[in-house]
N, C-alpha and C positions, 0 to 999 in steps of 0.2 A: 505369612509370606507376603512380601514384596507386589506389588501390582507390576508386571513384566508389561514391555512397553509394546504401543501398539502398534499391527502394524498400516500403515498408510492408506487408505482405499480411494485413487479416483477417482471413484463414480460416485458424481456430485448427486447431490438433493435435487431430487423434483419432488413428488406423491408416492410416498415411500410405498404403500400398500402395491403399488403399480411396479415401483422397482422388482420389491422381491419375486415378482411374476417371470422379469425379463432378466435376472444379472442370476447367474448360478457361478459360487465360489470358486476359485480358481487359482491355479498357483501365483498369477499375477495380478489376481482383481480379490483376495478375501476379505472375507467382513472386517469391517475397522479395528473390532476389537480383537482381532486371530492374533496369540504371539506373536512376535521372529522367532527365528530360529532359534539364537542365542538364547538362552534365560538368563540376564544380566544381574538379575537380584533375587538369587536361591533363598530358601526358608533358613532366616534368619536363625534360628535353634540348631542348625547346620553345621559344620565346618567346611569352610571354601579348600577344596583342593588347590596343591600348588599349580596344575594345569588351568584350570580355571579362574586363578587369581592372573595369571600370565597373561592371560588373555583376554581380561580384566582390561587391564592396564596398557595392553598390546594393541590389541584396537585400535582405541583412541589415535594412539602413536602414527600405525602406521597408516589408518585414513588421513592424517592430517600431512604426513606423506608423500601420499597418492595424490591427494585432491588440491595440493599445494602443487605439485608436477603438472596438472591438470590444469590451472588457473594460471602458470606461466606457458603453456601451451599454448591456451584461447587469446591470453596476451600478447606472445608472438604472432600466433594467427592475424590475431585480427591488426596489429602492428604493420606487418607486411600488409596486408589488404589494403589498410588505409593509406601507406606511404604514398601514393601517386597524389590520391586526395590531399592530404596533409600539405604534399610541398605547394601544389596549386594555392592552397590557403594561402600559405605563408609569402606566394612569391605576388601574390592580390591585397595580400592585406592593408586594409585601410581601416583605420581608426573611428568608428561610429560614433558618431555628434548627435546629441539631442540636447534643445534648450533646456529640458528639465534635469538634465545630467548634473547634478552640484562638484565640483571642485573637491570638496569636502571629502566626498566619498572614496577618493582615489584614495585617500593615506588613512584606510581604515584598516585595523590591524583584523588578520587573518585568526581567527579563533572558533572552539566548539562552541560558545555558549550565547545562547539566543538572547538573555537576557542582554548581552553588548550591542546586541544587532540591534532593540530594541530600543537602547537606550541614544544609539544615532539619532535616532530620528524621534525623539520626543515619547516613546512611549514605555511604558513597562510590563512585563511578563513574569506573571507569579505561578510558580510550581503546583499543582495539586497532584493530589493521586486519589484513583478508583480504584476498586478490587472488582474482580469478575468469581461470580460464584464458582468457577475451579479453583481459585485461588490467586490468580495472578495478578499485580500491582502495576496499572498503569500510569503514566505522566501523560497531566492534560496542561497545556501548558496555555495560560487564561490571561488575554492582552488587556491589558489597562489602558486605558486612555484618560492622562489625568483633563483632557479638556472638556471632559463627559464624566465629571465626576457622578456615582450612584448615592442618592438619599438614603436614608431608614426611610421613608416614604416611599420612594421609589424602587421598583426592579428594577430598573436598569433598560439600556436599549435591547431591543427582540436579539435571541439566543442564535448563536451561529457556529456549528461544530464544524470542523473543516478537517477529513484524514486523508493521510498519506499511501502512496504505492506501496511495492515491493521496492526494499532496499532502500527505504527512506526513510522519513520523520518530520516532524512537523517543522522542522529548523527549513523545509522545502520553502515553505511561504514566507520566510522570514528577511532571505537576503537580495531581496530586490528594493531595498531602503523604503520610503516613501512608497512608491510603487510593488510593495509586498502584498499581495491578496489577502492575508490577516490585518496588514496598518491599514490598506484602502479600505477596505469594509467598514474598520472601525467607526474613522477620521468620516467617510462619505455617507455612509448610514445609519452612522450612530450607532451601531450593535455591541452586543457582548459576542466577543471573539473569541472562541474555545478550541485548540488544539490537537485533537487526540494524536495519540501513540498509541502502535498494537502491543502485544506482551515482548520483554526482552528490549524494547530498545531503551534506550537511555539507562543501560544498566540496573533496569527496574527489575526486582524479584518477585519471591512465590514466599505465600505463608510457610509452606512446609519443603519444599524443595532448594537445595543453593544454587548456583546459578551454573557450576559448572558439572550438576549432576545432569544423567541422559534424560531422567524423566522430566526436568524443566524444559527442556527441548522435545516432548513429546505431543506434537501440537503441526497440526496442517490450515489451512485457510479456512475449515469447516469450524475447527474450534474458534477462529476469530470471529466468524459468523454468527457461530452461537452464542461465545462470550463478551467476547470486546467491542462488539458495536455496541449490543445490549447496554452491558456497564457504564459506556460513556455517554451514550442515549441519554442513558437514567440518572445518571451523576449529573450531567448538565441542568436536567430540569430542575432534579430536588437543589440545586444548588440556586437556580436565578427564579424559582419560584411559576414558571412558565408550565404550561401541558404541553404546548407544540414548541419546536426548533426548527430550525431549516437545519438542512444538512447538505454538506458539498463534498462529495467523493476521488479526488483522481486512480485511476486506473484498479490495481489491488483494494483501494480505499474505496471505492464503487462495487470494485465485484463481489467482494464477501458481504455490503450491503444486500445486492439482489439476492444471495443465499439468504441471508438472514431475514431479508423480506418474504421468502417460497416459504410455502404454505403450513409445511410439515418441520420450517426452523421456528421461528422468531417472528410471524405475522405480526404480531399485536405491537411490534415496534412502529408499523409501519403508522398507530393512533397518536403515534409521538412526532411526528416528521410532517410539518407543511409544507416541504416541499422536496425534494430528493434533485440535487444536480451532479448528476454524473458528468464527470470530464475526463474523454478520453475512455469510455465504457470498457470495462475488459469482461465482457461474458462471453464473446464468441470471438476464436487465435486470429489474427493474419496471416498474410503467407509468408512472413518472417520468419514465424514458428516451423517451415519445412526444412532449413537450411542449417548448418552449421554453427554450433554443436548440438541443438536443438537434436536434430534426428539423430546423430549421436546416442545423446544422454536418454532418447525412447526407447532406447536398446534396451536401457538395462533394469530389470528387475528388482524387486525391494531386497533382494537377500543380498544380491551382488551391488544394490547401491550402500548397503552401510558398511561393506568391506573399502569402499571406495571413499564415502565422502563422510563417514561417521552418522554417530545417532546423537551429535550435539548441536550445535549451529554448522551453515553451510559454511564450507572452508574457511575454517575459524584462523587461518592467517590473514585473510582481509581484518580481520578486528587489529589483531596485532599489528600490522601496516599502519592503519588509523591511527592509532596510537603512538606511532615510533614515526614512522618517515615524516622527514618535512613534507609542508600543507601542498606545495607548489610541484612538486613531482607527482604528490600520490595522487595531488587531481590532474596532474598530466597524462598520466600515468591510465588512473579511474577510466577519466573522459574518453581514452581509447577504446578502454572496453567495452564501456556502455554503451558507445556510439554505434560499434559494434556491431552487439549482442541484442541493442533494443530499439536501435537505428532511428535514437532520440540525439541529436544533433546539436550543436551552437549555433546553427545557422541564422536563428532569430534574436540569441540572444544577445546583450552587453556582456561583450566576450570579459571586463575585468570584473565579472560577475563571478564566473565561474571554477574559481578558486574558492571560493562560501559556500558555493551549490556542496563540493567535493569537501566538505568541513562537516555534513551532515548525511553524507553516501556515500558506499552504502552501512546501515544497521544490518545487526546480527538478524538471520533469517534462520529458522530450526532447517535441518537436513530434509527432512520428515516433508518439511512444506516444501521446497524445491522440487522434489523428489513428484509430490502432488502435481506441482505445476508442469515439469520437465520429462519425468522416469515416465517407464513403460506402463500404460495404458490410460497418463497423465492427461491433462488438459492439452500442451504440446501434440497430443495426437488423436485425441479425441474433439479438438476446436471447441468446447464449449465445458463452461463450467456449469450449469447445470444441463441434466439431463431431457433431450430434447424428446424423446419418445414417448415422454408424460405430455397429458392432453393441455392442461394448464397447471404457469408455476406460481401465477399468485391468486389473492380472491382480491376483495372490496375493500380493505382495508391498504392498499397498497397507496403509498401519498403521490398526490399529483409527482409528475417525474417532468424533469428538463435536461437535454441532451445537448454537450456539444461535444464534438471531433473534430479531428483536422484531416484534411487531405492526402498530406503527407506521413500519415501516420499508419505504420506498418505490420506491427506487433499487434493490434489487436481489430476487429472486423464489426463496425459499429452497421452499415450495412444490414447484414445479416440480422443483429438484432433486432433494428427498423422494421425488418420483414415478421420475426418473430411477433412482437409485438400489434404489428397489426391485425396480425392470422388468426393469433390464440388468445391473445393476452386482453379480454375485454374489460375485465377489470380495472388493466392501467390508463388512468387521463395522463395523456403521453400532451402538456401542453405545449414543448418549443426543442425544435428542433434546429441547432445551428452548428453548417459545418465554414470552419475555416478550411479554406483550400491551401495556404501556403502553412497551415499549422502541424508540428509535429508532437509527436507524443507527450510532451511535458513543458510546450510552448503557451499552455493555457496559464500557466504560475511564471515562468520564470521567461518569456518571449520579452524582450526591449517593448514594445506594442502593446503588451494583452492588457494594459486596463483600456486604452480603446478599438482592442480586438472584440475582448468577453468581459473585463469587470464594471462596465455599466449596465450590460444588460443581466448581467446576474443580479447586478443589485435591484433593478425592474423585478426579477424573478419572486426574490425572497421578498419585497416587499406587496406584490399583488397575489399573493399565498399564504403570508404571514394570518395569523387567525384573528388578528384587529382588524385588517384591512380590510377598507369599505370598497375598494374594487376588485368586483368580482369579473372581471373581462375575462380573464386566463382560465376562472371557473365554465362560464359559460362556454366554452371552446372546446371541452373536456365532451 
């Protein structure tokens, strides 16, 4: 028989032994691996009734449906909301000037593929792919810099894994030309530039699953935790020959690291990591998370969310959009929503940027993990993805950590964690903390400003951490 899919459990990892004391099963909190309801894949030696085949196939249909009704709802929503804002824009708008702006860049064609982006600007981007021991086939997508050619003598410059939010991918750091957080790194500190992807984007598959079966989509932020950072952790080193990486996180790409870092996932990654730079922390909500459709979608329950939004990716008509609508609408279009729903903004950016941003957002995301992040008894309503009633969530093996935030950032509560941190967490050498006041949620990569907001001091970060480095300043601080 068929492994039946699982169902979803918010309650994230602290000290498992601690948990099962405090969490008793229940119809909206059971154990991970409890069915659904449904049993989607009967004992093969079986014969599928025609009721069951119906419904089968009916499913799918009619959540794509509902959750398509759904997504032009929150679009109108948030359409009308933003209208007063919008015209204000348009009736202010003034053309942003920087010297460093090239000419060039304006008549760059609008396209999915990183490698073009890459090629603007002098550098090259070669495909690889990891497997994560469930099975899954990641795209790491690894910057060349042919003015840092590597020897057979030489590694190469120190290892730099850099992953994406929710609803992203690595093509995030890519289309800010010259000033891309993957080119700047390269080009300013010499590094090897590593990309990851979590499972599912970039049309990556499963050894054993096709991509439009339910159980490839059976997968919430905890499996990324345990498998995808691991893999591409481990990929990067066995690939440039290094023990330590730095690593830089934004938002989802940060928070399923702190799972994977608690104690009871994936510590021993943490022997691999000289440095851990979160941007933009998402372990503890904002108060973004209270308001609409947020408190909505905490209504609803795992049985009543796969009637609604399926048990494949999250309303797999964004995929289809992506692919059909022209580039210029559907990031018109996009930019409403997200402005939104995650009240990350253009306000800092080079607004003819932002038709590339929407060329690589958003990627397919499983139901299963929305559902974790949004549904009843989710992260949305519980403010924190791991579980705060465990006494400590890391040990000693945790890598020096460097924080930055913005101000203006709403969605998620870096604060909080600050506090966390200081109270329980003695473990963590928390060395630098830096918040941007005028910075918003995804202003750290794609802000006109952020290489002289954050990308010089990050590059201070990884280089006084890095495991050659003869300065230990930022150690001693610790």
């Amino acid at each position: 028989m068929s492994t039946p899919l699982k169902r979803p459990n918010p309650v994230s990892y602290g000290t498992i032994d601690d948990l099962q004391s405090l969490i008793q099963p229940n119809a909206d909190t059971a154990p991970r691996d409890t069915p659904v309801t449904i049993q989607l894949y009967p004992d093969a030696n079986s014969p599928i009734s025609h009721p069951r085949r119906l419904h089968r196939y009916a499913l799918p249909l009619l959540s794509t449906i509902v959750s398509t009704m759904f997504l032009l709802l929150v679009v109108a929503w948030a359409t009308i909301a933003s209208f007063p804002v919008l015209v204000l824009k348009w009736w202010n708008h003034k053309e942003e000037s920087y010297t460093w702006d090239h000419e060039r860049h304006k008549g760059e064609e609008i396209v999915k593929d990183v490698q073009y982006y890459a090629r603007q600007v002098g550098f090259e981007i070669v495909d690889e792919q990891a497997e994560t021991d469930d099975g899954y086939f990641l795209r790491i997508h690894r910057v060349v810099n042919p003015r840092r050619p590597i020897s057979d003598e030489d590694r190469g410059g120190y290892p730099v894994l850099i992953l994406h939010g929710l609803f992203q991918s690595s093509g995030a750091f890519i289309t800010s030309e010259e000033r891309s957080l993957a080119f700047w790194l390269s080009e300013n500190g010499g590094y090897q530039v590593f990309l990851g992807n979590t499972r599912g984007v970039f049309q990556m598959g499963h050894k054993q699953f096709d991509y439009d079966d339910p159980q490839f989509w059976d997968w919430t932020i905890q499996d990324l935790a345990m498998y995808d950072l691991p893999a591409l952790v481990e990929w990067v080193c066995n690939a440039t020959g290094y023990d330590k990486i730095a690593f830089i996180g934004h938002s989802q790409g940060n928070g399923l690291a702190f799972l994977t870092l608690s104690q009871d996932l994936r510590p021993d990654i943490g022997d691999k990591l000289s440095c851990f730079i979160a941007l933009a922390p998402a372990v503890y909500a904002g108060p973004l998370t209270n308001g609409f459709p947020f408190n909505l979608l905490g209504r609803v329950d795992w049985n009543s969310w796969q009637q609604i939004f399926g048990i494949h990716d999250f309303i797999p008509v964004m995929r289809y959009s992506y692919d059909w609508v022209p580039a210029r609408p559907f990031a018109a279009v996009g930019y409403i929503m997200f402005a939104y729903l995650f009240a990350w903004t253009d306000a800092n950016w080079l607004k003819r940027r932002k038709v590339k941003v929407f060329r690589f957002t958003p990627t397919p995301v499983s139901s299963a993990s929305i559902f974790w992040w949004c549904g009843k008894g989710g992260f949305a309503q519980r403010k924190c993805t791991l579980e705060e009633r465990v006494p400590r969530w890391f040990d000693q093996r945790f890598p020096p950590l460097l924080i930055y935030y913005g101000g203006r950032d709403f969605l998620v509560d870096t604060e909080n964690l600050l506090e966390r941190l200081r109270k329980h967490e003695e473990h963590v050498r928390l060395l630098k903390v830096v918040k941007l006041d005028e910075a918003e949620h995804c202003d750290f990569y794609l802000a006109a400003s952020a290489v002289e907001w954050c990308f010089h001091s990050i590059l201070e970060d990884i280089e006084r951490t890095r495991i050659d480095s003869t300065d230990n300043s930022y150690m001693d601080m610790a």
